[in-house]
Biopython code that builds the backbone (N, CA, C, O; Angstrom):
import numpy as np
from Bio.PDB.StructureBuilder import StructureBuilder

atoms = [
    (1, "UNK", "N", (-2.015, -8.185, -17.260)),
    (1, "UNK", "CA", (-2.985, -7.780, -16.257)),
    (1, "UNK", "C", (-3.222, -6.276, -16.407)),
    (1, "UNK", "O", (-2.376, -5.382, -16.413)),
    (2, "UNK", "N", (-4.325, -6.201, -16.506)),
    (2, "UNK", "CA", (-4.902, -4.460, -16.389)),
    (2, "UNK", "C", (-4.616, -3.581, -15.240)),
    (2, "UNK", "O", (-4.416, -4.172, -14.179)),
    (3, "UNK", "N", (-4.550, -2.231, -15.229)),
    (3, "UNK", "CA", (-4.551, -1.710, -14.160)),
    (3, "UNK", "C", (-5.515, -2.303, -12.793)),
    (3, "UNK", "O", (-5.260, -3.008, -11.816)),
    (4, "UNK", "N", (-6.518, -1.731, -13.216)),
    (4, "UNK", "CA", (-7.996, -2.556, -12.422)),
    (4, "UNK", "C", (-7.866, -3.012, -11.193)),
    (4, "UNK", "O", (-7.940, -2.640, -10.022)),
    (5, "UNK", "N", (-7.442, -4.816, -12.453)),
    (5, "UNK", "CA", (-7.228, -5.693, -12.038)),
    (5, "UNK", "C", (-5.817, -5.652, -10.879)),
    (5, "UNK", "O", (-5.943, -6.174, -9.771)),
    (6, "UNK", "N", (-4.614, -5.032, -11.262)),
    (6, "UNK", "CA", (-3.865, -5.419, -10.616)),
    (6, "UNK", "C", (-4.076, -4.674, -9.140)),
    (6, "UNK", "O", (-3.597, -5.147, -8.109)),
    (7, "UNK", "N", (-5.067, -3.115, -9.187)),
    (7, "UNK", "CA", (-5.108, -2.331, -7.857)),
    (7, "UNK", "C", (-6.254, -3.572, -6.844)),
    (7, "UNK", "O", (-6.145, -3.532, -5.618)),
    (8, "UNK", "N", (-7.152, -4.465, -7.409)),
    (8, "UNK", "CA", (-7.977, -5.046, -6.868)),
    (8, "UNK", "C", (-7.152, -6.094, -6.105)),
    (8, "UNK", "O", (-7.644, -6.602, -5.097)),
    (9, "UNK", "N", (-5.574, -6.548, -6.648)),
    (9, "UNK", "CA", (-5.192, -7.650, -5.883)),
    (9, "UNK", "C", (-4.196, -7.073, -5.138)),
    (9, "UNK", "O", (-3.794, -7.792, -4.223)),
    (10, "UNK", "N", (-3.821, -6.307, -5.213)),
    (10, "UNK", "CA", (-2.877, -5.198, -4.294)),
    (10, "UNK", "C", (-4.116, -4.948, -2.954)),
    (10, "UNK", "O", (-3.722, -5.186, -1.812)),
    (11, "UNK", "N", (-5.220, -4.590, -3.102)),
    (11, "UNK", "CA", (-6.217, -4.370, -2.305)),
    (11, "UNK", "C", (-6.609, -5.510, -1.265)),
    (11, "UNK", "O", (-6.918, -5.393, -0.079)),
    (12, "UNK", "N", (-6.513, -6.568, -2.005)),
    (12, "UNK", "CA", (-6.939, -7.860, -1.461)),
    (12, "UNK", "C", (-5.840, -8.588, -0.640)),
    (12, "UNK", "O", (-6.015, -9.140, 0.446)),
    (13, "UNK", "N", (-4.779, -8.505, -1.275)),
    (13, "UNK", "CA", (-3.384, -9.117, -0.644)),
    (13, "UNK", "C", (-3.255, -8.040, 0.947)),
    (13, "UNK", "O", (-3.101, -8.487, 2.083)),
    (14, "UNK", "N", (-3.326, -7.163, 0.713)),
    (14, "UNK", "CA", (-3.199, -5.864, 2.177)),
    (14, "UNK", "C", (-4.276, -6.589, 2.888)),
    (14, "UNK", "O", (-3.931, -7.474, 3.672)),
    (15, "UNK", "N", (-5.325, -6.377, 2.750)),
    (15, "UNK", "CA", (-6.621, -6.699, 3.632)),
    (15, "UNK", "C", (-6.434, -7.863, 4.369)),
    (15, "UNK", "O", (-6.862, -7.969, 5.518)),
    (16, "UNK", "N", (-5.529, -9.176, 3.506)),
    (16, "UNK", "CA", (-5.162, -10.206, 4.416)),
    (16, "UNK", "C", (-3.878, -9.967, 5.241)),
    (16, "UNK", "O", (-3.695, -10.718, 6.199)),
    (17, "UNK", "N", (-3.061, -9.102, 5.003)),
    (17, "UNK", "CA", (-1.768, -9.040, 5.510)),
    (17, "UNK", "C", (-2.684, -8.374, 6.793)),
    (17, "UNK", "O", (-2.839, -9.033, 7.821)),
    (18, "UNK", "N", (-3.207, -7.173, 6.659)),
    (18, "UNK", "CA", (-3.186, -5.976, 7.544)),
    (18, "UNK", "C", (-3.753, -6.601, 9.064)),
    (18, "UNK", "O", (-4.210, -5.913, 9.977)),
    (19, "UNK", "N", (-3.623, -7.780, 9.062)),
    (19, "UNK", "CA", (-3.924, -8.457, 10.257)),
    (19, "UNK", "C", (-2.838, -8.620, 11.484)),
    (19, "UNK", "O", (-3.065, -8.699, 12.691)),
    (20, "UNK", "N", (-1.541, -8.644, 10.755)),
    (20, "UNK", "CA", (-0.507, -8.600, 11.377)),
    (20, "UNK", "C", (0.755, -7.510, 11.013)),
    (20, "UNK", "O", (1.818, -7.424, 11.626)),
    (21, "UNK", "N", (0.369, -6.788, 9.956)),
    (21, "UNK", "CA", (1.330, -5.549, 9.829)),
    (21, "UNK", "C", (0.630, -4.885, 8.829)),
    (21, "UNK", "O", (0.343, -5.421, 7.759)),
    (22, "UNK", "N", (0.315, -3.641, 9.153)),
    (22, "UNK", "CA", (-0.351, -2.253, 8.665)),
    (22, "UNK", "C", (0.434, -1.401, 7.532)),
    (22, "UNK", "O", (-0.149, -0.753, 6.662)),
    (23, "UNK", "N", (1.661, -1.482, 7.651)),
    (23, "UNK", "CA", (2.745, -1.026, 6.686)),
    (23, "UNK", "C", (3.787, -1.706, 5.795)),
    (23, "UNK", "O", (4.487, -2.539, 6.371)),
    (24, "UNK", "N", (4.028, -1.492, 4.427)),
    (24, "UNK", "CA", (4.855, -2.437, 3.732)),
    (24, "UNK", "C", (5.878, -1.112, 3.478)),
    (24, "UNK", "O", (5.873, 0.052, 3.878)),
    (25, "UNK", "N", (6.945, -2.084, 2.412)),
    (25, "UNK", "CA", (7.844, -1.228, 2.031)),
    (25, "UNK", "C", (7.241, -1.589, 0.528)),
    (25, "UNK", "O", (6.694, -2.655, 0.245)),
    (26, "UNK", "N", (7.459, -0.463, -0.387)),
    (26, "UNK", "CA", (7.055, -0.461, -1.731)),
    (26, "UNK", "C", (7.818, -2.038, -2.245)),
    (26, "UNK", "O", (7.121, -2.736, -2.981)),
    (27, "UNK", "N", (9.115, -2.534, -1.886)),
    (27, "UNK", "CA", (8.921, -3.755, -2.534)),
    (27, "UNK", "C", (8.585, -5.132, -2.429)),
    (27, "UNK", "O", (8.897, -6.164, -3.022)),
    (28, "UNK", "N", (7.720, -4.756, -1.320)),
    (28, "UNK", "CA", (7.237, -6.071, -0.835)),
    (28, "UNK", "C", (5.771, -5.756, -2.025)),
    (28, "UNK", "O", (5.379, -6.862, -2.397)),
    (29, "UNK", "N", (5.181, -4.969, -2.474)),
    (29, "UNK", "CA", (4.242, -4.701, -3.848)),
    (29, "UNK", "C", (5.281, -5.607, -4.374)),
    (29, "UNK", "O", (5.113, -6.699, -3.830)),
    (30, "UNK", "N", (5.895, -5.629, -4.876)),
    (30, "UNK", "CA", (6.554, -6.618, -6.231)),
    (30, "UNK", "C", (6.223, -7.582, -6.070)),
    (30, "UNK", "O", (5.825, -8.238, -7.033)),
    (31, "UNK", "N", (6.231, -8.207, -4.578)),
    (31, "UNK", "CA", (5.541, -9.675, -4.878)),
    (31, "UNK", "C", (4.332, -9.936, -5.217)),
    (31, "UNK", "O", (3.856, -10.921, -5.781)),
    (32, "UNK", "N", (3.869, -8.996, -4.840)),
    (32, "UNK", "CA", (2.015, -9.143, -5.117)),
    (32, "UNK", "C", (1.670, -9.234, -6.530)),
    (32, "UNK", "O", (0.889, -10.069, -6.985)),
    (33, "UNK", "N", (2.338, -8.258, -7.271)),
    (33, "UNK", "CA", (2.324, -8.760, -9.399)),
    (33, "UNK", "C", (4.029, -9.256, -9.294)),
    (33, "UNK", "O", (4.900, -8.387, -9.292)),
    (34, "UNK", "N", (4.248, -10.166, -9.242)),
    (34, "UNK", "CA", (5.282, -10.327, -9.786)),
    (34, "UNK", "C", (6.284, -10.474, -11.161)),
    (34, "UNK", "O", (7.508, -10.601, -11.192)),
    (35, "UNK", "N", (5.096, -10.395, -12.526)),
    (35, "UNK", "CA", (4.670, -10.494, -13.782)),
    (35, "UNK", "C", (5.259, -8.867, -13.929)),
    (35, "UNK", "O", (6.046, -8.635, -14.847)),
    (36, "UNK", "N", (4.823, -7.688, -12.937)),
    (36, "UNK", "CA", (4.860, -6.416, -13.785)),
    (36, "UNK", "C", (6.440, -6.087, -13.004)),
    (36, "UNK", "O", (7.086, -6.655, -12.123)),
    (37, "UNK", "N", (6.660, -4.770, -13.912)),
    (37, "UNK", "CA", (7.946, -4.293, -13.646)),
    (37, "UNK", "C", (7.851, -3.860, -12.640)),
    (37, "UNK", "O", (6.711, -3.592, -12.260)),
    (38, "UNK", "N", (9.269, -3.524, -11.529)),
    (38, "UNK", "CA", (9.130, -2.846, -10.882)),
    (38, "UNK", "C", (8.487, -1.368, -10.522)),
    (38, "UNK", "O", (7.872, -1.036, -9.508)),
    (39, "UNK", "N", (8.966, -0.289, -12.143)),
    (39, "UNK", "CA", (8.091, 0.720, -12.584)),
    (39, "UNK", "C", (7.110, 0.884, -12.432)),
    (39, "UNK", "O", (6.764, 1.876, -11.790)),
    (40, "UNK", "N", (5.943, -0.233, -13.079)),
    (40, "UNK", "CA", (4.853, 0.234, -13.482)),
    (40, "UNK", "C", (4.017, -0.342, -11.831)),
    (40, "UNK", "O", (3.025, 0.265, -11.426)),
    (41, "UNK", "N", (4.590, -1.525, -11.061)),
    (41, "UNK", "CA", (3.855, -1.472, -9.760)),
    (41, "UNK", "C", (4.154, -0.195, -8.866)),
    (41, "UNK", "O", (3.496, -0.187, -7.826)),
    (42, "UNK", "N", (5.068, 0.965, -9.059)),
    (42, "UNK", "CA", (5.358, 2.044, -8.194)),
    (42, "UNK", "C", (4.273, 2.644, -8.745)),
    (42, "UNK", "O", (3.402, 2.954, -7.933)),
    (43, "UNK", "N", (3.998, 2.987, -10.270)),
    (43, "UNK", "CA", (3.301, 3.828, -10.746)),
    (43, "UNK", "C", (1.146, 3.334, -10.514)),
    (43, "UNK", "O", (0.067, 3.902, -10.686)),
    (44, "UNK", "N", (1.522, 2.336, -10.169)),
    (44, "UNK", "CA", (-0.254, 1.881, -9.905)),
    (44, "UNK", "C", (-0.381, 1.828, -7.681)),
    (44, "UNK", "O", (-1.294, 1.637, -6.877)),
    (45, "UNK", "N", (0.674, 2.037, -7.615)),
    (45, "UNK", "CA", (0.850, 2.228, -5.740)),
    (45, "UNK", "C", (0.417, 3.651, -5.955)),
    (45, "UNK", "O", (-0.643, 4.074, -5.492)),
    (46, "UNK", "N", (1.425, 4.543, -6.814)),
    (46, "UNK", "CA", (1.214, 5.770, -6.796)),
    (46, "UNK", "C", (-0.487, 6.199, -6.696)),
    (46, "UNK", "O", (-1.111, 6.719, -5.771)),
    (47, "UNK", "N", (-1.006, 5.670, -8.288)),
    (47, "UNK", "CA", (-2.417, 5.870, -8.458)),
    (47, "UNK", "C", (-3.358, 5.795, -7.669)),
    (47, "UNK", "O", (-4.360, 6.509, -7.647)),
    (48, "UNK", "N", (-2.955, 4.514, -6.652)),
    (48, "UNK", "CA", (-3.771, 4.197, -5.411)),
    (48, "UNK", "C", (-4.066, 4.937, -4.536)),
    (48, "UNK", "O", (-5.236, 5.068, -4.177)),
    (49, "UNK", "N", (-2.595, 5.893, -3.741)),
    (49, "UNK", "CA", (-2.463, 6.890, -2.957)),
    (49, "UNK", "C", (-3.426, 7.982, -3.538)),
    (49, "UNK", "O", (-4.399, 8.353, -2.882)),
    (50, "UNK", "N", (-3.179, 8.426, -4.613)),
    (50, "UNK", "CA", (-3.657, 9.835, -5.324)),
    (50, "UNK", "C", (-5.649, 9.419, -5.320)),
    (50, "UNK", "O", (-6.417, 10.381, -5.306)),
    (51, "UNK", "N", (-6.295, 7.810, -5.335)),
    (51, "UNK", "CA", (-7.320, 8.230, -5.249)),
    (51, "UNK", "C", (-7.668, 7.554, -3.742)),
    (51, "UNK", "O", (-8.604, 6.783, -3.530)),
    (52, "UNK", "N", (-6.786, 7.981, -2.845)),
    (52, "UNK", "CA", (-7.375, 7.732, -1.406)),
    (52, "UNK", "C", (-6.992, 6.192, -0.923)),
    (52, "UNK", "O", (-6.955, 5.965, 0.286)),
    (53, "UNK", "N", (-6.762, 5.336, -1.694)),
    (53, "UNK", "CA", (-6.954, 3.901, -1.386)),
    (53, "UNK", "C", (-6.103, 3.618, -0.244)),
    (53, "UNK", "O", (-6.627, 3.154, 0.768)),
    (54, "UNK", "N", (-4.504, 3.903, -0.292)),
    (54, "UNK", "CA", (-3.202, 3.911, 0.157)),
    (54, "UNK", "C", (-2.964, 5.048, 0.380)),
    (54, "UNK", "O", (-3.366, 6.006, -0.280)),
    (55, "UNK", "N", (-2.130, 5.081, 1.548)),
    (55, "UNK", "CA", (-1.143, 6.368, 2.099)),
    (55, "UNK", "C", (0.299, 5.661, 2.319)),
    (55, "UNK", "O", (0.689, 4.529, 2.606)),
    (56, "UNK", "N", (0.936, 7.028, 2.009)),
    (56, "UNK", "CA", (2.520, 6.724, 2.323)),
    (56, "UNK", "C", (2.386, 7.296, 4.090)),
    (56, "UNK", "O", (1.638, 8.118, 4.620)),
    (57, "UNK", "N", (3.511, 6.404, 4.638)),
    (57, "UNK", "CA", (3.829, 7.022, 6.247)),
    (57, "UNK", "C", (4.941, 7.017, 6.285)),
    (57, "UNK", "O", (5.555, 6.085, 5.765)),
    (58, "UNK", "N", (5.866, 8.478, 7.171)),
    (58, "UNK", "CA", (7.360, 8.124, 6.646)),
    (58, "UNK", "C", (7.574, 8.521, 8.141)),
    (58, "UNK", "O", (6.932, 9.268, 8.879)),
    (59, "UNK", "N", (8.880, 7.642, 8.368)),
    (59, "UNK", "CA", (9.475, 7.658, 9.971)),
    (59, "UNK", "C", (10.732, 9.003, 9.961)),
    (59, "UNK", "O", (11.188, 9.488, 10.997)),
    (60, "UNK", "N", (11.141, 9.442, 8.527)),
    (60, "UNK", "CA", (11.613, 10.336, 8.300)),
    (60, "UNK", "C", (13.393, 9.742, 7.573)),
    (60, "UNK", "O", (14.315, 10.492, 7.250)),
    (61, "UNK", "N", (13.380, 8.568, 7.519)),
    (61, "UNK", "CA", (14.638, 7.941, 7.117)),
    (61, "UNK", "C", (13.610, 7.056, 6.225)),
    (61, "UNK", "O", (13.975, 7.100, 5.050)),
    (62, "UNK", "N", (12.821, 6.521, 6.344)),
    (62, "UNK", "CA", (12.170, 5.428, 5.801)),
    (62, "UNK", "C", (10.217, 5.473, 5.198)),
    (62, "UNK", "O", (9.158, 5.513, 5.823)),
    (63, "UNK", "N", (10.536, 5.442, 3.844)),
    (63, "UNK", "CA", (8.952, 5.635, 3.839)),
    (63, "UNK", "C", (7.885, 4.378, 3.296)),
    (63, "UNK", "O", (8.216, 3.711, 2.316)),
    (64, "UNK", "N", (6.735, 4.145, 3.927)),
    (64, "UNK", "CA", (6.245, 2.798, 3.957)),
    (64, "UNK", "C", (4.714, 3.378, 3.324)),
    (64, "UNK", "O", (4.351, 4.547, 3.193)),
    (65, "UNK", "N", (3.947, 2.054, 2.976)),
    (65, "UNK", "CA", (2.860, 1.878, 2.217)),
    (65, "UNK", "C", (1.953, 1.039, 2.996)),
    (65, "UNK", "O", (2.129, -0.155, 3.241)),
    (66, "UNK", "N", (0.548, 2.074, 3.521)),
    (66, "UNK", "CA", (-0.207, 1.000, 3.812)),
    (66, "UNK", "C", (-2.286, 1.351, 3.552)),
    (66, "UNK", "O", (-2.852, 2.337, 3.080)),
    (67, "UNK", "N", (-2.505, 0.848, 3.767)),
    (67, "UNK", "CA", (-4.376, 1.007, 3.081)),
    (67, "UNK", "C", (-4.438, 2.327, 4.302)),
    (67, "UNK", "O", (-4.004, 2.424, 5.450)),
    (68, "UNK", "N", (-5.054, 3.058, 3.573)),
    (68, "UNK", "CA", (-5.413, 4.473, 4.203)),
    (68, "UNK", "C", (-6.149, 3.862, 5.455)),
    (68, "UNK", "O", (-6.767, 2.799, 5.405)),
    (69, "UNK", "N", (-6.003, 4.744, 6.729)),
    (69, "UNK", "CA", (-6.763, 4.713, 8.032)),
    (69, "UNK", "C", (-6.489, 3.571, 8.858)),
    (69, "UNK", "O", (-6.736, 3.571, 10.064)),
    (70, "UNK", "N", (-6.000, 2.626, 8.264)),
    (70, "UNK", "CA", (-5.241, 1.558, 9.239)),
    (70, "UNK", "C", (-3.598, 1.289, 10.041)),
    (70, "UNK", "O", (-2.448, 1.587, 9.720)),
    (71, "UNK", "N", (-4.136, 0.670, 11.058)),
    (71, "UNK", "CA", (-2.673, 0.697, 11.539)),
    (71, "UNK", "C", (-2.625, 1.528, 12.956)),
    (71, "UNK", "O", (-3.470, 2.379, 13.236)),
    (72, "UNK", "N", (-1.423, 1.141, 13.896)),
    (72, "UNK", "CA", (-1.765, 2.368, 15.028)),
    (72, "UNK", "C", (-1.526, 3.861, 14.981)),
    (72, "UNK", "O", (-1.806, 4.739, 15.797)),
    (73, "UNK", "N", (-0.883, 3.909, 13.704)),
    (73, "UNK", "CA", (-0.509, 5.395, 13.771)),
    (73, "UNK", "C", (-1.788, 6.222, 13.360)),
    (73, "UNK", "O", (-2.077, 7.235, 13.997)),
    (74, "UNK", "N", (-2.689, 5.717, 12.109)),
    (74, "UNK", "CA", (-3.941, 6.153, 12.179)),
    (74, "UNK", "C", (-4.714, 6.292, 13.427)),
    (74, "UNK", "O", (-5.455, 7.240, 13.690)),
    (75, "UNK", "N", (-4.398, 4.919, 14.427)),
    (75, "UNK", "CA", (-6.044, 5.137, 15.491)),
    (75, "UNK", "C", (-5.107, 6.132, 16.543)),
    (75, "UNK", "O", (-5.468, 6.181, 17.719)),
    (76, "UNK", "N", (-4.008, 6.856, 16.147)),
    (76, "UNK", "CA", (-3.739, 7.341, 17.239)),
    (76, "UNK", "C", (-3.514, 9.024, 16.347)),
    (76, "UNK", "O", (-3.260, 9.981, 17.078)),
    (77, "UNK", "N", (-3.598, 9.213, 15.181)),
    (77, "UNK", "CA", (-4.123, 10.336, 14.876)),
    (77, "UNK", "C", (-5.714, 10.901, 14.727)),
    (77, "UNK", "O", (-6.284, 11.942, 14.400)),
    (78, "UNK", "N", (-5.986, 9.823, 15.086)),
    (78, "UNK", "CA", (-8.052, 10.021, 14.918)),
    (78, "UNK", "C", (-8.342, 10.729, 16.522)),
    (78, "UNK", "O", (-9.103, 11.687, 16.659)),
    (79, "UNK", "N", (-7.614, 10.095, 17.667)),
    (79, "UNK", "CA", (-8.096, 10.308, 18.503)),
    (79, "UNK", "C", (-7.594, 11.966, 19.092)),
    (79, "UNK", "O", (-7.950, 12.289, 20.225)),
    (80, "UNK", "N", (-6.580, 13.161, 18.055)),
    (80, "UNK", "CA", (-6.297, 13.866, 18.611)),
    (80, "UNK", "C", (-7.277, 14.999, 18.126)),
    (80, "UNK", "O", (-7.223, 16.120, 18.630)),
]
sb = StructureBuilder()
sb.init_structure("model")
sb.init_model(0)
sb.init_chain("A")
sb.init_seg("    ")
for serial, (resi, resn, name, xyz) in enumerate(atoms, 1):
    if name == "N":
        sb.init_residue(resn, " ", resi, " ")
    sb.init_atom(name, np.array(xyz, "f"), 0.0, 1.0, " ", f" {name:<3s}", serial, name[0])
structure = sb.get_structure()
């Protein structure tokens, strides 16, 4: 699977999750390619973040992955 391809189903798999939870932990991505290494799905999460797609959010012990602007912690930084 191509890069592309694999950010398009990483994209698609969130969009259905983000109905009931806004944030993952990077290895819940592993299930989504389960074919690629652990490595190279950190390194295409990474890519995602760097062009806007995904943001990391960290509770300060724990840092999570979710589609940029969603979630309550977004609608509750928009409104300040």
């Amino acid at each position: 699977m191509d890069v592309a391809e694999a950010k398009k189903m990483i994209a698609e798999e969130l969009e259905k999750k983000t109905k009931s939870k806004s944030k993952f932990y990077l290895k819940d991505f592993y299930k989504f390619l389960p074919d690629e290494s652990p490595r190279a799905v950190k390194n295409i999460v990474n890519e995602m973040v760097a062009e806007g797609i995904l943001e990391y959010w960290s509770s300060g012990s724990t840092t999570m992955i979710g589609l940029k602007g969603r979630g309550k912690q977004a609608a509750a930084e928009d409104e300040e």
